[in-house]
DRENVEX-698367 format. One record per residue (C-alpha): residue in one letter; x, y, z. Coordinates in pm, 1 decimal. Layout:
DRENVEX-698367
<r><resn>A</resn><east>X</east><north>Y</north><up>Z</up></r>
...
END
This chain:
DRENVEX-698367
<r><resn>X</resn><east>-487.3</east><north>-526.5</north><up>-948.5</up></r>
<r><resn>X</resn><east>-202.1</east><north>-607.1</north><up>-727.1</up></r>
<r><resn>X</resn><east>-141.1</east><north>-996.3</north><up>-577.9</up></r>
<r><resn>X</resn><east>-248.5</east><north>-1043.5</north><up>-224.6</up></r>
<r><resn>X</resn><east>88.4</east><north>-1138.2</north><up>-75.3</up></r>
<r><resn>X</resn><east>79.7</east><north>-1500.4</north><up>79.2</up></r>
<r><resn>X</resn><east>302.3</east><north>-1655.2</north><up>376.1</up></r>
<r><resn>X</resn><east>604.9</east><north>-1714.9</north><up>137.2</up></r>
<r><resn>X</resn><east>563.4</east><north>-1358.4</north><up>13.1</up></r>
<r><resn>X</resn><east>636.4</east><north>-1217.8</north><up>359.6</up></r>
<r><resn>X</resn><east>977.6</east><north>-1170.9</north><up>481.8</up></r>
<r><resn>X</resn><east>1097.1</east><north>-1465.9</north><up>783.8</up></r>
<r><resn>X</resn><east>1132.5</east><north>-1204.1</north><up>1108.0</up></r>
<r><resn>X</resn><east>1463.2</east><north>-1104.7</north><up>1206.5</up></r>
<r><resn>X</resn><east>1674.5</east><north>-1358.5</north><up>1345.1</up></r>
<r><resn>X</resn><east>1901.6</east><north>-1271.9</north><up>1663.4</up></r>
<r><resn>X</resn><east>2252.2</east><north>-1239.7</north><up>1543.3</up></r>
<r><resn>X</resn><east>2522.6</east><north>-1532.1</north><up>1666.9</up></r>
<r><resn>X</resn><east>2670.9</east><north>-1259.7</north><up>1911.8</up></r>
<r><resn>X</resn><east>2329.9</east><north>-1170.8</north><up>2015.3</up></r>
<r><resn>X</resn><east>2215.2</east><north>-1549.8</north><up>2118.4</up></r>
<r><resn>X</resn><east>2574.8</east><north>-1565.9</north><up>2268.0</up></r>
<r><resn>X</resn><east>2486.9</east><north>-1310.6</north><up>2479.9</up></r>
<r><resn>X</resn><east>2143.6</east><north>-1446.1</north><up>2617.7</up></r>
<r><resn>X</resn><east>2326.8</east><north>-1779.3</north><up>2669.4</up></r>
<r><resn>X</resn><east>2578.9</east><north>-1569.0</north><up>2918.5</up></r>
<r><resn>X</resn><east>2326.3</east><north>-1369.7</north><up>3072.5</up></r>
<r><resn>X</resn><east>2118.2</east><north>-1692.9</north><up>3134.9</up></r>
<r><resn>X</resn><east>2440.3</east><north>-1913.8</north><up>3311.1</up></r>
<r><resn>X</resn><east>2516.4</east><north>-1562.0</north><up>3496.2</up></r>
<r><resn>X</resn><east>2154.4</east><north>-1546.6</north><up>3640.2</up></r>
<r><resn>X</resn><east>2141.9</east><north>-1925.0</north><up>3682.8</up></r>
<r><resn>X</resn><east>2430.7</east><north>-1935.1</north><up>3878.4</up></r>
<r><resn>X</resn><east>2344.6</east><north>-1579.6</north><up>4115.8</up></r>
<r><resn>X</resn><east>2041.8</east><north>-1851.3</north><up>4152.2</up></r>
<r><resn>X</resn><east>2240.8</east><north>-2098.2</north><up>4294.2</up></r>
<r><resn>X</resn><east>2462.0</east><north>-1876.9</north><up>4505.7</up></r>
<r><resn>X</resn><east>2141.2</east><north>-1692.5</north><up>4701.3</up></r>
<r><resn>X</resn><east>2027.9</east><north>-2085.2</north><up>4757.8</up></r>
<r><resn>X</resn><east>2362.6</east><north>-2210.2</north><up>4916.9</up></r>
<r><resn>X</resn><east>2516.0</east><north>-1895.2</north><up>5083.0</up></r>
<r><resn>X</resn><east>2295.2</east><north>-1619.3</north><up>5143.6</up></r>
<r><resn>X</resn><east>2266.5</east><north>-1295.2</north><up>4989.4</up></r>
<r><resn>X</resn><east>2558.8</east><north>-1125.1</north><up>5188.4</up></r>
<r><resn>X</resn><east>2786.9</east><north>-1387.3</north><up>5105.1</up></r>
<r><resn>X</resn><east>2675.7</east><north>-1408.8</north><up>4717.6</up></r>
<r><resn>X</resn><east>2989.4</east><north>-1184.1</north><up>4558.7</up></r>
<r><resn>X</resn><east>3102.6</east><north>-1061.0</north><up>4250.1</up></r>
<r><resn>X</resn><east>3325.3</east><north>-1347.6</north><up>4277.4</up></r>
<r><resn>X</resn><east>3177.9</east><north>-1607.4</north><up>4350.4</up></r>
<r><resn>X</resn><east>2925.2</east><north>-1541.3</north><up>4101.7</up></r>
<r><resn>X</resn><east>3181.2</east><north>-1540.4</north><up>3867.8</up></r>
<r><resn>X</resn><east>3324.1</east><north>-1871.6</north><up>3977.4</up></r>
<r><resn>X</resn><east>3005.5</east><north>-2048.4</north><up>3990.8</up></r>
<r><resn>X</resn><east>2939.7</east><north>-1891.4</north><up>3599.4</up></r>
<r><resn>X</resn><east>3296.3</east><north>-2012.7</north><up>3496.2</up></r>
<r><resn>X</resn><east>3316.4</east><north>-1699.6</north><up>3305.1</up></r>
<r><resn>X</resn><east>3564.6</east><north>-1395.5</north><up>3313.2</up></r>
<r><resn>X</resn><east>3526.3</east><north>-1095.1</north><up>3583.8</up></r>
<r><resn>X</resn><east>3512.6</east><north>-879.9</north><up>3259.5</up></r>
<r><resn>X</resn><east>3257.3</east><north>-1070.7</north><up>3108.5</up></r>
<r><resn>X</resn><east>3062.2</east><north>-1083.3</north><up>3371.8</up></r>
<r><resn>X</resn><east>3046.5</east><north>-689.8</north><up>3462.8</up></r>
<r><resn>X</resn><east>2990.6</east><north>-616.3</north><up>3051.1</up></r>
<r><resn>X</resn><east>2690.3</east><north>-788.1</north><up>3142.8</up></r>
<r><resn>X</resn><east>2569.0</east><north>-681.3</north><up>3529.8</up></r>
<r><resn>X</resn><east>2797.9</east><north>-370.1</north><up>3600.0</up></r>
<r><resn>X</resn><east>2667.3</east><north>-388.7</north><up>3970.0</up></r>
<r><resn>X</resn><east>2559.7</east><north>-675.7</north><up>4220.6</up></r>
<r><resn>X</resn><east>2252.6</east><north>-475.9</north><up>4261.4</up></r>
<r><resn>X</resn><east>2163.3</east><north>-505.0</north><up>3836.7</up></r>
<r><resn>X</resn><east>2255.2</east><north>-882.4</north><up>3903.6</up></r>
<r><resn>X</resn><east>1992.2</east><north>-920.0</north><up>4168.6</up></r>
<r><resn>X</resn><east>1738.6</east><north>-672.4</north><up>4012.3</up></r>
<r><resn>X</resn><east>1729.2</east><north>-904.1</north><up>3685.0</up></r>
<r><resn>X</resn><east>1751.2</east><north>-1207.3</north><up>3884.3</up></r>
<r><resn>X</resn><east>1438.8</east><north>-1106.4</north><up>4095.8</up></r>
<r><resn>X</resn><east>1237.1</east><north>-1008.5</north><up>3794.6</up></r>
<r><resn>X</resn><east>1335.7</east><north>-1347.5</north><up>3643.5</up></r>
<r><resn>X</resn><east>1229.8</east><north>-1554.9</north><up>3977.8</up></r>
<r><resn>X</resn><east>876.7</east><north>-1349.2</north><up>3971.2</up></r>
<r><resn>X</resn><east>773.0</east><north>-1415.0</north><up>3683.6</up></r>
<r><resn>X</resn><east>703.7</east><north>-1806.0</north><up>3646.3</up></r>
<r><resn>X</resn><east>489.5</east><north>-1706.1</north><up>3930.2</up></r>
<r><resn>X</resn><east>250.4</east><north>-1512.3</north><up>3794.2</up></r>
<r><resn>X</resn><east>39.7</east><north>-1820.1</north><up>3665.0</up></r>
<r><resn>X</resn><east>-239.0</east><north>-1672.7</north><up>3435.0</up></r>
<r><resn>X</resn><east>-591.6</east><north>-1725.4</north><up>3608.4</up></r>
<r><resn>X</resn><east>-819.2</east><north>-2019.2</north><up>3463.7</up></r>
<r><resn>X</resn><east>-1111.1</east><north>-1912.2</north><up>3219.1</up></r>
<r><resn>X</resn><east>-1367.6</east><north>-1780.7</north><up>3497.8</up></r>
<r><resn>X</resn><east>-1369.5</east><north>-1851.1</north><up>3816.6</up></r>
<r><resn>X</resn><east>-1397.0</east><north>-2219.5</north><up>3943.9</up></r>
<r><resn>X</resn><east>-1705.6</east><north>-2381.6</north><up>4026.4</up></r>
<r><resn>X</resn><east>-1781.7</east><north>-2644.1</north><up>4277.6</up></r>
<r><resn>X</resn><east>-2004.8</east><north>-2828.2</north><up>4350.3</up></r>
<r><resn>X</resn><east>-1985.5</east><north>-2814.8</north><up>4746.4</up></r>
<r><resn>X</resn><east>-1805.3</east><north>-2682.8</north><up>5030.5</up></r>
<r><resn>X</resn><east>-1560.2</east><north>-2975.3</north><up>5057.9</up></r>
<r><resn>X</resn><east>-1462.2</east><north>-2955.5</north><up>4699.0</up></r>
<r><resn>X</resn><east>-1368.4</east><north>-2591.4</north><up>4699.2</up></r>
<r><resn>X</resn><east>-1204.1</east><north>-2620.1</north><up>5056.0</up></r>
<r><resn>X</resn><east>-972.9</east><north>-2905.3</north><up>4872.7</up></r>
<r><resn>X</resn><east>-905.3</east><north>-2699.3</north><up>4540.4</up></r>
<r><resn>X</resn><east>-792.7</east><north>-2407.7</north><up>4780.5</up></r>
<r><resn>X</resn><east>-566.3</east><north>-2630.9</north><up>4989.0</up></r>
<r><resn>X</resn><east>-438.8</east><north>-2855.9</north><up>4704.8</up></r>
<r><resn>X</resn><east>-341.7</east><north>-2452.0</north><up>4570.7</up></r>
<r><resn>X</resn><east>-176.1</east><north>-2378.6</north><up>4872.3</up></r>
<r><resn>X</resn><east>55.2</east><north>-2677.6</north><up>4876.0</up></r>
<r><resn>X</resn><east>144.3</east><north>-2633.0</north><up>4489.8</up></r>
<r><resn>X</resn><east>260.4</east><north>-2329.2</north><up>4637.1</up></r>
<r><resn>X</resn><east>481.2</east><north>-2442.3</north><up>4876.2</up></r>
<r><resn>X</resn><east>651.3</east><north>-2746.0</north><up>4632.3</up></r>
<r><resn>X</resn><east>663.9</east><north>-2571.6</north><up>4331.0</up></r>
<r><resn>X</resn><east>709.0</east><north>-2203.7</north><up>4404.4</up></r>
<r><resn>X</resn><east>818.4</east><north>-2135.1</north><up>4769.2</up></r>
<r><resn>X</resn><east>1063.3</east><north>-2453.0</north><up>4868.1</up></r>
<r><resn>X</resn><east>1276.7</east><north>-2423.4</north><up>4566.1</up></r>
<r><resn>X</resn><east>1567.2</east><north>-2336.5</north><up>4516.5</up></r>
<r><resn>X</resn><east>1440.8</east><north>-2047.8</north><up>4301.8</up></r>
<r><resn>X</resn><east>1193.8</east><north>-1965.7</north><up>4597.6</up></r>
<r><resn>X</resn><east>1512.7</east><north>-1958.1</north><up>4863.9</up></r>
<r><resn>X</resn><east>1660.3</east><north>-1727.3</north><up>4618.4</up></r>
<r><resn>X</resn><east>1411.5</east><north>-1533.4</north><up>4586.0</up></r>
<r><resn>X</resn><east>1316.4</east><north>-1497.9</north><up>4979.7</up></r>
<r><resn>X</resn><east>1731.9</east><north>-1374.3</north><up>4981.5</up></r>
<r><resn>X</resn><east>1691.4</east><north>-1091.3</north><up>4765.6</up></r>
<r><resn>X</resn><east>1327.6</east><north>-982.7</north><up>4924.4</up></r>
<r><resn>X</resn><east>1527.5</east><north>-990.0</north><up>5310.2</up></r>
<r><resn>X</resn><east>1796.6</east><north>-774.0</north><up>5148.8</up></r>
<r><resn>X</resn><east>1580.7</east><north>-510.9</north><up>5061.3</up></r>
<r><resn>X</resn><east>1542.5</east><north>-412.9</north><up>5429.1</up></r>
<r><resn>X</resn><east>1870.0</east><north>-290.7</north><up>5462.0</up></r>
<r><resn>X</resn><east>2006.9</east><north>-270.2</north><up>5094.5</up></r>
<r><resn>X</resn><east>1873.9</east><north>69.6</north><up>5022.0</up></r>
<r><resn>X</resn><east>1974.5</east><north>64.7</north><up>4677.7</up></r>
<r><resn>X</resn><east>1835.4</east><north>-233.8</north><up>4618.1</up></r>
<r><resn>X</resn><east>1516.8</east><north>-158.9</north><up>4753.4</up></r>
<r><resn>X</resn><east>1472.3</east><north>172.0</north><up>4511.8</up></r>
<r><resn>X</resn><east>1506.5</east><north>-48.8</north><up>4237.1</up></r>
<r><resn>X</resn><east>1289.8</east><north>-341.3</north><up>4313.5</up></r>
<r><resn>X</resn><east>1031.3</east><north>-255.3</north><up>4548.9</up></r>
<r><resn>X</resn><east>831.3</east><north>-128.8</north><up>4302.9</up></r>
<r><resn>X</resn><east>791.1</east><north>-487.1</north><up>4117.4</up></r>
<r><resn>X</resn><east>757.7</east><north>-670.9</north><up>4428.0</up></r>
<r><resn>X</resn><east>444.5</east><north>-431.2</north><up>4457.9</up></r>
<r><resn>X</resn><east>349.8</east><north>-533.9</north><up>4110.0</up></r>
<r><resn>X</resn><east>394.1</east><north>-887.3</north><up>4166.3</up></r>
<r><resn>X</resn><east>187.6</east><north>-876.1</north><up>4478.8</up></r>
<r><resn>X</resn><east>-140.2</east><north>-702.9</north><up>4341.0</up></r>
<r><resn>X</resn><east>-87.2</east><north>-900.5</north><up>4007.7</up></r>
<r><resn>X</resn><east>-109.2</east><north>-1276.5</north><up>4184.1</up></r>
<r><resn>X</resn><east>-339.9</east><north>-1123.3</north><up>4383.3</up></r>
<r><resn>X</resn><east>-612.4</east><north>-1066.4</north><up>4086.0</up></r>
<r><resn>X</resn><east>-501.9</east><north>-1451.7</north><up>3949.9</up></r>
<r><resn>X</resn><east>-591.6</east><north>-1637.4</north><up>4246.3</up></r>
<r><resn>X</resn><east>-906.6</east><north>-1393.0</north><up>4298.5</up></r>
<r><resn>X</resn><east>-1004.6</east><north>-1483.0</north><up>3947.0</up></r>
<r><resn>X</resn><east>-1048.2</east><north>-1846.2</north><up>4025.1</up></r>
<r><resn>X</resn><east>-1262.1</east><north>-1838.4</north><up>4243.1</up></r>
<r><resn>X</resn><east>-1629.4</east><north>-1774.1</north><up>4302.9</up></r>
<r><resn>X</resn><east>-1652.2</east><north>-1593.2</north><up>4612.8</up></r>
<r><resn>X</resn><east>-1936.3</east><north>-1749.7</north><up>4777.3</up></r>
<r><resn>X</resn><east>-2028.5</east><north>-1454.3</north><up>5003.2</up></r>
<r><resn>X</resn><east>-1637.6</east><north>-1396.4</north><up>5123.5</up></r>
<r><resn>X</resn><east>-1589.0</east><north>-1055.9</north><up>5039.8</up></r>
<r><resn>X</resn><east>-1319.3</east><north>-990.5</north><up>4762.3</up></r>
<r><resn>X</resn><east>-1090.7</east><north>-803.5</north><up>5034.0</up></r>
<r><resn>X</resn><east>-1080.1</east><north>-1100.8</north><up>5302.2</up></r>
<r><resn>X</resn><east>-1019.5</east><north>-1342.9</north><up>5031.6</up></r>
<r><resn>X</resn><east>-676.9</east><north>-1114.6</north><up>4861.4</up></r>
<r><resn>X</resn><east>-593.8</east><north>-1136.3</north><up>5266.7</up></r>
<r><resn>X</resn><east>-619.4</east><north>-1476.4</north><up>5290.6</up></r>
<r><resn>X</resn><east>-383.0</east><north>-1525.3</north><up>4974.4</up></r>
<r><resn>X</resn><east>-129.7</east><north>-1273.9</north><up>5127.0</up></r>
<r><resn>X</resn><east>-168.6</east><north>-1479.2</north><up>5452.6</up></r>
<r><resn>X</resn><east>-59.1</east><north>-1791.6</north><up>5295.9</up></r>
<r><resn>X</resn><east>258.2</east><north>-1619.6</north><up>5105.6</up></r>
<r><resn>X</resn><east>376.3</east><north>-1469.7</north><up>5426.0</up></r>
<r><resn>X</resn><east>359.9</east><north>-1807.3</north><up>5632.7</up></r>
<r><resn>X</resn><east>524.6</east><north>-2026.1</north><up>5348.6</up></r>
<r><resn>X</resn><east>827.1</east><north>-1742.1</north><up>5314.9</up></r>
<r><resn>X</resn><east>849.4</east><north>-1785.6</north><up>5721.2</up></r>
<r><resn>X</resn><east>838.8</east><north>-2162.2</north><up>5706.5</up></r>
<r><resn>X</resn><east>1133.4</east><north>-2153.4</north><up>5426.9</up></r>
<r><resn>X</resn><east>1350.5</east><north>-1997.9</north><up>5712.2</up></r>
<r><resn>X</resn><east>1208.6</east><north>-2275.1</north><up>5952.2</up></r>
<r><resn>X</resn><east>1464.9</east><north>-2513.5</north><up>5851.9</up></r>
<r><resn>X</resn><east>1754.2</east><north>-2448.8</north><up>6062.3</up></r>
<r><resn>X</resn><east>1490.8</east><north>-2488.8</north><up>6337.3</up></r>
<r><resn>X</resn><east>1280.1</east><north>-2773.5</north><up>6210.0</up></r>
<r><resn>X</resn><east>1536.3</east><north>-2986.4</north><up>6000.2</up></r>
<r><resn>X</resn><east>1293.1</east><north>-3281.8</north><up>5933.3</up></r>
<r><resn>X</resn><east>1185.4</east><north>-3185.2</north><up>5552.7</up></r>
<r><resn>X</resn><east>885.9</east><north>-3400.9</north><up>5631.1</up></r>
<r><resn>X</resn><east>758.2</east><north>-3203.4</north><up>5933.7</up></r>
<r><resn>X</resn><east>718.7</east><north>-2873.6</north><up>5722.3</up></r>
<r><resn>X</resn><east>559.1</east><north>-3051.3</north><up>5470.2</up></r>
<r><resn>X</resn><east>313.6</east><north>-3185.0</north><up>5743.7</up></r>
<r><resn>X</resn><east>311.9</east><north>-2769.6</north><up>5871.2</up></r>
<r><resn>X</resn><east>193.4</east><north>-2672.1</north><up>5514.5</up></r>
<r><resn>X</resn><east>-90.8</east><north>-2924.2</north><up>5471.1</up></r>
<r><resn>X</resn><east>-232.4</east><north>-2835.1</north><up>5846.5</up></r>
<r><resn>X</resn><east>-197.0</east><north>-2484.8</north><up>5755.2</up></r>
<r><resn>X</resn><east>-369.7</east><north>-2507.1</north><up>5420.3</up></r>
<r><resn>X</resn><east>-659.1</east><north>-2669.1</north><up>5525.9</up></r>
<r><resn>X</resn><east>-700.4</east><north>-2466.1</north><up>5812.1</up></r>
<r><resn>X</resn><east>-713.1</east><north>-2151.2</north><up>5568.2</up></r>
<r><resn>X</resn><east>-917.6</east><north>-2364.2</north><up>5313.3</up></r>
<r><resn>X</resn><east>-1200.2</east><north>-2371.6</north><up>5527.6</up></r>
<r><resn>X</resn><east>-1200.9</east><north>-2026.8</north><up>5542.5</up></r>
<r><resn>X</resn><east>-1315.5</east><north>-1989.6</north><up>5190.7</up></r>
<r><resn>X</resn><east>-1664.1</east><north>-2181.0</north><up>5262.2</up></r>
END
């Protein structure tokens, strides 16, 4: 009768390879710095170059990695979506009344906005999504995982919450609601400076969509 292997039996799973983690580490600063670019000069004005500058890396190095500006901001998209998609709570929240769910939905809404959406990452982000409108390239390859995205955070936010006689499809439109005006209100700036007025925007807007979930 044969041993039962144990955990010091069982061979330690492959390691990545020095070049391999080398590689990660480039594609990282090269994604990091695209990042940076979309935040401080707009995606028409994000080049090759200046990607490469920002990187500190070679032009060669760079295009062995992303061969097009399009890869770059495909990967870079799918990278900015995904710390998004927050993975619902264990069954959907209970409350105990009306004014405790309205302030779980509004204290959501305004996580939103100073976590996800007034980022740096969520500028980014916004920069890519504009460019699909006329980038038709661009828009082949991503539009498809925006659509993704969008039904996916969809089901999380629907999943924490009881719905309390709002029916499921006026609550997913409420959610979309609330994505749409915090996008808007990123490009609000050059109009409304004060970084204290928006936030003063968001908080009247998420209560006013809070209550809406009663």
């Amino acid at each position: 009768m044969s041993k039962p292997d144990t955990a010091s039996d069982r061979p330690e799973p492959p390691t990545a390879s020095r070049k391999e983690q080398q590689a990660i580490i480039a594609r990282d600063r090269i994604v990091r710095a695209v990042i940076d670019c979309l935040d401080e000069h707009g995606y028409a004005e994000t080049s090759i170059n200046r990607i490469q500058e920002r990187a500190g890396i070679s032009r060669g190095a760079l295009t062995h990695h992303f061969p097009s500006k399009e890869e770059l901001m495909v990967v870079t998209a799918e990278r900015l979506l995904q710390p998004t998609l927050v993975p619902p709570r264990k069954g959907p929240r209970q409350f105990d009344t009306a004014e405790e769910r309205i302030s779980a939905v509004e204290a959501d809404i305004v996580w939103m906005w100073e976590k996800l959406v007034d980022t740096r990452e969520g500028r980014a982000l916004l920069e890519i999504l504009v460019a699909t409108r006329t980038d038709v390239a661009l828009k082949g390859r991503i539009s498809e995982t925006f659509f993704r995205w969008n039904r996916a955070i969809n089901d999380s936010l629907a999943a924490n919450y009881l719905l309390h006689g709002l029916a499921e499809k006026e609550q997913r439109e409420l959610w979309t609601m609330c994505r749409v005006f915090l996008r808007g209100l990123n490009t609000q700036s050059q109009f409304e400076p004060d970084h204290h007025a928006r936030n003063a925007l968001v908080r009247s807007f998420a209560r006013m969509i809070a209550t809406r979930f009663v």
